[in-house]
FITI-282988 format. One record per residue (C-alpha): residue number from 1; residue in one letter; x, y, z. Coordinates in nm, 3 decimals, always signed. Layout:
BEGIN
[site NUM,A,[X,Y,Z]],
...
//
This chain:
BEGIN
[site 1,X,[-4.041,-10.216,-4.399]],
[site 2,X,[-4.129,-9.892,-4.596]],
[site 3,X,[-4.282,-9.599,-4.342]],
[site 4,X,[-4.567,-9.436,-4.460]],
[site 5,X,[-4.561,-9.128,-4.640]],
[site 6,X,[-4.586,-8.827,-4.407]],
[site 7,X,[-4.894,-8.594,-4.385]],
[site 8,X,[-4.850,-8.226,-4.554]],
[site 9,X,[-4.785,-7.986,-4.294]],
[site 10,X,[-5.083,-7.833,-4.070]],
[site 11,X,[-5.438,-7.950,-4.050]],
[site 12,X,[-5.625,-8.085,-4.328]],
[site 13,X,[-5.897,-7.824,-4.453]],
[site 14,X,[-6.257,-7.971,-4.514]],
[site 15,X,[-6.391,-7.977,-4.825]],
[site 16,X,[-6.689,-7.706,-4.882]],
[site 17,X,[-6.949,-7.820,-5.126]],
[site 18,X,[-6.943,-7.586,-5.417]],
[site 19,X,[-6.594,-7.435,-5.337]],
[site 20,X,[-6.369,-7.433,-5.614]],
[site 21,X,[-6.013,-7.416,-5.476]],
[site 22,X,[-5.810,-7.145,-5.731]],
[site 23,X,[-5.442,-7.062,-5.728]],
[site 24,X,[-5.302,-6.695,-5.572]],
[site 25,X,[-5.328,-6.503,-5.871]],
[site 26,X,[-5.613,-6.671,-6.089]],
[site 27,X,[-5.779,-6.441,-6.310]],
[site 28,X,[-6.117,-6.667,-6.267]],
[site 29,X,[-6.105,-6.632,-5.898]],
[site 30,X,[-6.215,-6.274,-5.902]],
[site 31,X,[-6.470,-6.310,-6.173]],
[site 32,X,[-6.664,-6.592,-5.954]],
[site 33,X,[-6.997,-6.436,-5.784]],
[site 34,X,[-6.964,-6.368,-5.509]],
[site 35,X,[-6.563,-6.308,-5.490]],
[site 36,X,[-6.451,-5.990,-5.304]],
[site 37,X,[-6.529,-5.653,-5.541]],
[site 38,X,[-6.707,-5.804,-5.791]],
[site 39,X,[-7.086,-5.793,-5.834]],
[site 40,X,[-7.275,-6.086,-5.805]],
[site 41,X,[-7.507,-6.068,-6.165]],
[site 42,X,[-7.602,-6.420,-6.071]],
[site 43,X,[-7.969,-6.359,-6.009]],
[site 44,X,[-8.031,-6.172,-6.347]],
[site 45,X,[-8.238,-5.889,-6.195]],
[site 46,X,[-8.250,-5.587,-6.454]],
[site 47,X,[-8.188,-5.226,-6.359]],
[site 48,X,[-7.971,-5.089,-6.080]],
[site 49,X,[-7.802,-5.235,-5.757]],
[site 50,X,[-7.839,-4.948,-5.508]],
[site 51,X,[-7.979,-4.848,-5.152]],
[site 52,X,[-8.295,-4.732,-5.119]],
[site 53,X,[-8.080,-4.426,-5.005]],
[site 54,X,[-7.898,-4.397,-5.290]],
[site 55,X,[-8.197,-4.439,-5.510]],
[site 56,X,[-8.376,-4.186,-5.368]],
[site 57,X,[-8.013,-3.946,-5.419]],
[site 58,X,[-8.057,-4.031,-5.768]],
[site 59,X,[-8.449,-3.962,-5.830]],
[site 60,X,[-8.378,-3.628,-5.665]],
[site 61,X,[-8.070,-3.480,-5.837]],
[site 62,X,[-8.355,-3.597,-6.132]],
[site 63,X,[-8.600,-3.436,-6.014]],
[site 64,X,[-8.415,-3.134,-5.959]],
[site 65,X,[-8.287,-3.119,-6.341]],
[site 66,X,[-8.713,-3.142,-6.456]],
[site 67,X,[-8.792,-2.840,-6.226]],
[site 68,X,[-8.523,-2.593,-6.341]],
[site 69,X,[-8.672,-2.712,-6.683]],
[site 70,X,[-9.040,-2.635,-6.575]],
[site 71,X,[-8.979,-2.358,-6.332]],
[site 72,X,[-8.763,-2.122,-6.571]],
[site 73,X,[-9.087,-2.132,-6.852]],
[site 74,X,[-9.337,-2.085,-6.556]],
[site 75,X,[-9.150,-1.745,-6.436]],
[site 76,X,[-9.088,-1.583,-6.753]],
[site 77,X,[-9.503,-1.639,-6.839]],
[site 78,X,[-9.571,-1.531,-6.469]],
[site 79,X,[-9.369,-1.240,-6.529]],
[site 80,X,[-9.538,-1.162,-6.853]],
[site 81,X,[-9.894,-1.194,-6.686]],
[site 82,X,[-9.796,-0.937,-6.438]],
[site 83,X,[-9.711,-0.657,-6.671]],
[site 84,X,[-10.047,-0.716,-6.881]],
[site 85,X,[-10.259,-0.502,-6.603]],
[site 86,X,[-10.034,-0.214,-6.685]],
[site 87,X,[-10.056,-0.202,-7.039]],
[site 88,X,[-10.255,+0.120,-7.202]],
[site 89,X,[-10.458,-0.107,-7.388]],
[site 90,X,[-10.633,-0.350,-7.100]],
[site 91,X,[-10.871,-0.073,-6.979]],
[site 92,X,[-11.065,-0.152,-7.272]],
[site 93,X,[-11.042,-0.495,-7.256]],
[site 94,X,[-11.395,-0.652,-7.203]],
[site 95,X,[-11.565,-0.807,-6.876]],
[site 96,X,[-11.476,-1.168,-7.066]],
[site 97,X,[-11.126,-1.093,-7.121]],
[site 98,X,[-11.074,-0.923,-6.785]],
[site 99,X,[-11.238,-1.222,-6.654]],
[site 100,X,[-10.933,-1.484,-6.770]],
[site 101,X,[-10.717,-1.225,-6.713]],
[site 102,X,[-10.792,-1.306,-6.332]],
[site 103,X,[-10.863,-1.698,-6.362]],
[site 104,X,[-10.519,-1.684,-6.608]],
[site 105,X,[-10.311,-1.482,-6.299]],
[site 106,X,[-10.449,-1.730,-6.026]],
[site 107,X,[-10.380,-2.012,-6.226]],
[site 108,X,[-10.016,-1.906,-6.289]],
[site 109,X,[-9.947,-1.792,-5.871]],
[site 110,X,[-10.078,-2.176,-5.857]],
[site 111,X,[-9.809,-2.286,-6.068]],
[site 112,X,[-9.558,-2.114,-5.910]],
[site 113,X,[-9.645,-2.232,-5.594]],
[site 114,X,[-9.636,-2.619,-5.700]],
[site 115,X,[-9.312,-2.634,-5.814]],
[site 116,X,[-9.145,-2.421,-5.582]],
[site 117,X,[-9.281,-2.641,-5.303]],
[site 118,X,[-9.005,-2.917,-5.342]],
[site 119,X,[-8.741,-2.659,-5.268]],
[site 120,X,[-8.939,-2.573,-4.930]],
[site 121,X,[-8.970,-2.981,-4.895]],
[site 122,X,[-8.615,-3.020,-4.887]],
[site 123,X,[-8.537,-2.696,-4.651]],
[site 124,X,[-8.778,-2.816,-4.394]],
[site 125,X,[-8.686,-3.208,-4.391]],
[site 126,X,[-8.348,-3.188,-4.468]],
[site 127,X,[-8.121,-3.363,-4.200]],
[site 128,X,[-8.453,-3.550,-4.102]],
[site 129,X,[-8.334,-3.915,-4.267]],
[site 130,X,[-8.702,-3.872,-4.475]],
[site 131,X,[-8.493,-3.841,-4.810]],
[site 132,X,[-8.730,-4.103,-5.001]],
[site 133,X,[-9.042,-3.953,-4.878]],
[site 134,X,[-8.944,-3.614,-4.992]],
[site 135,X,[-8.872,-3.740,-5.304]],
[site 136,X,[-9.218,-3.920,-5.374]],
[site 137,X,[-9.372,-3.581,-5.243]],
[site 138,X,[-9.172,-3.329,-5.514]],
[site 139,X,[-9.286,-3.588,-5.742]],
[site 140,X,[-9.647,-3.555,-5.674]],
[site 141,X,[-9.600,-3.175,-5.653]],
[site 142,X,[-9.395,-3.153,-5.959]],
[site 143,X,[-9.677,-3.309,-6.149]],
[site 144,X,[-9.934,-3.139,-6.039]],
[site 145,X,[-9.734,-2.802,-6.172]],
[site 146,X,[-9.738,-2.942,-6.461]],
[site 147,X,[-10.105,-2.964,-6.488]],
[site 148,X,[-10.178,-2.642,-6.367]],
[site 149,X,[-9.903,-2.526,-6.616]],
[site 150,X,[-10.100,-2.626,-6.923]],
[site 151,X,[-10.372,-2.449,-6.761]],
[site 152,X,[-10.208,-2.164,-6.695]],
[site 153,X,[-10.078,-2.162,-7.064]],
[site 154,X,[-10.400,-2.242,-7.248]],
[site 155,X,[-10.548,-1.961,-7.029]],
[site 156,X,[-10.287,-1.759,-7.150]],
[site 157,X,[-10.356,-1.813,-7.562]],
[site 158,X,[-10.677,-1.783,-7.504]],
[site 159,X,[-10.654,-1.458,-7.409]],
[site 160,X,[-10.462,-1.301,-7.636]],
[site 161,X,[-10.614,-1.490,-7.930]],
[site 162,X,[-10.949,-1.330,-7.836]],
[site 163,X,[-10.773,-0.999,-7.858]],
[site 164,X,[-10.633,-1.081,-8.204]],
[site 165,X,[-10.848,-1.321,-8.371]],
[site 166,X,[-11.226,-1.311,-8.501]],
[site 167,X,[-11.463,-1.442,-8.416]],
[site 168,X,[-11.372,-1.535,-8.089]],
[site 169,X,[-11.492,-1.898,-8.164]],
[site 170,X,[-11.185,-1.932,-8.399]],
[site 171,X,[-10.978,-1.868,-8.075]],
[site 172,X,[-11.128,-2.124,-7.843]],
[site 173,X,[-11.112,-2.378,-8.070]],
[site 174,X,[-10.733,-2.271,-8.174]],
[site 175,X,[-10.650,-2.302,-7.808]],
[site 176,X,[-10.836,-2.625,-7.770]],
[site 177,X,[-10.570,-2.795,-8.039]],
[site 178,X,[-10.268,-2.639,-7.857]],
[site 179,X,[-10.399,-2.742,-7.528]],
[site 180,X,[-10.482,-3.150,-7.653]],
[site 181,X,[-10.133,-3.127,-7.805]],
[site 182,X,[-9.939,-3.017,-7.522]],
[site 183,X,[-10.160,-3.318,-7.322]],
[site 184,X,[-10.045,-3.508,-7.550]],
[site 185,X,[-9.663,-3.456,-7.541]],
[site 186,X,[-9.653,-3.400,-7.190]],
[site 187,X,[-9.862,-3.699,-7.048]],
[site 188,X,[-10.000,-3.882,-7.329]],
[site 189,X,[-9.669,-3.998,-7.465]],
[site 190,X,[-9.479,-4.051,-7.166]],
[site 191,X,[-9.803,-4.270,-7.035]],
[site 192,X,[-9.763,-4.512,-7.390]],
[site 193,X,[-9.419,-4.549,-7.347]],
[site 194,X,[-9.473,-4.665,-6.984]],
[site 195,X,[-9.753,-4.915,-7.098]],
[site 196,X,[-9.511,-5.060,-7.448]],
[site 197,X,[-9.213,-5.087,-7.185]],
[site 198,X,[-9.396,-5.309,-6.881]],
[site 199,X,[-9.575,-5.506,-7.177]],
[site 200,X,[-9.221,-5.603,-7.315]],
[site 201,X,[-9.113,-5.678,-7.012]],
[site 202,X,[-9.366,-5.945,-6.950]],
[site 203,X,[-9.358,-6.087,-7.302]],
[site 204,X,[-8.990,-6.152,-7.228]],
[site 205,X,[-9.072,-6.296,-6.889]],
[site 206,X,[-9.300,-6.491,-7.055]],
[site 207,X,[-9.076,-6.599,-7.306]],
[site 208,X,[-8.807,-6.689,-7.042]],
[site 209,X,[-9.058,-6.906,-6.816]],
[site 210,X,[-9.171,-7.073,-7.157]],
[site 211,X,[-8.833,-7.176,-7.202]],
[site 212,X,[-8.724,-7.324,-6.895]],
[site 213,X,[-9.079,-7.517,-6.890]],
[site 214,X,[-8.921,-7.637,-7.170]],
//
């Protein structure tokens, strides 16, 4: 009589359902989602895989590269604006053009102060564990500069084009161009681009769901 084959050695392993058994040293293994140190792209989500730490580490060191931007064109016209008063010439400016001399010098101190405030954000919270909250603050801040900015600039034309040009009408509406542009390169454009992008994105998500209704 023939005895039965014997059983491999140790305990049989139970079959998993949708584990796919791979030999030591199969290049496929490691590309499976899921395998140790590879990313799982299975889900098909766009854009970055990070920690809402680590996203808010990015948006800063971002953030930070906008205001040295912003904040090196706001000082050099600050400093400008505080030499005017001690020019020969702006005793005989007129009460007008003493006038936004003033609202021009307030609006630039305002400036100033907006985006220099993330730098005091991230003095007084640092070490706090309020990284992302920081972050949407300077935002917020560093937006609002930029309003005041254009502001401070179209205050700025305006009063030297009413020293230069005539009639002073030809100034305000020169100033009223170079303000609408700047609008439009600084928020107008930015704002479109936002809208185009999110519309794609839901015509392709709508393209997507059409086809697996299909």
């Amino acid at each position: 009589m023939t005895p039965p084959p014997a059983a491999p050695h140790g305990p049989e392993e139970p079959h998993t359902p949708g584990r796919t058994d791979a030999a030591p040293g199969d290049p496929g293994s490691s590309l499976r989602p899921g395998a140790s140190g590879a990313p799982d792209n299975s889900s098909g989500t766009p854009g970055r895989s990070e920690t809402r730490e680590e996203r808010a580490d990015r948006k800063w060191a971002d953030l930070l590269q906008e205001l040295r931007v912003a904040q090196t064109g706001v000082q050099i016209l600050f400093g400008f604006l505080l030499t005017v008063v001690f020019q020969q010439r702006f005793p005989t400016l007129s009460h007008t053009d003493r006038t936004i001399y003033v609202v021009t010098v307030v609006l630039g101190a305002a400036t100033t102060g907006a985006l220099v405030a993330p730098v005091s954000f991230h003095r007084l919270l640092s070490g706090q564990r309020l990284k992302p909250e920081m972050v949407r603050w300077a935002g917020r801040l560093t937006l609002v500069g930029l309003v005041l900015l254009l502001a401070t600039m179209a205050s700025s034309m305006l009063l030297i084009l009413r020293v230069v040009v005539s009639p002073h009408d030809t100034a305000l509406w020169l100033v009223a161009g170079i303000a609408a542009w700047f609008a439009l390169c600084w928020f107008a454009f930015p704002a479109w681009a936002r809208h185009a992008a999110r519309r794609e994105r839901g015509v392709a998500k709508g393209d997507e769901g059409g086809a697996e209704g299909e």
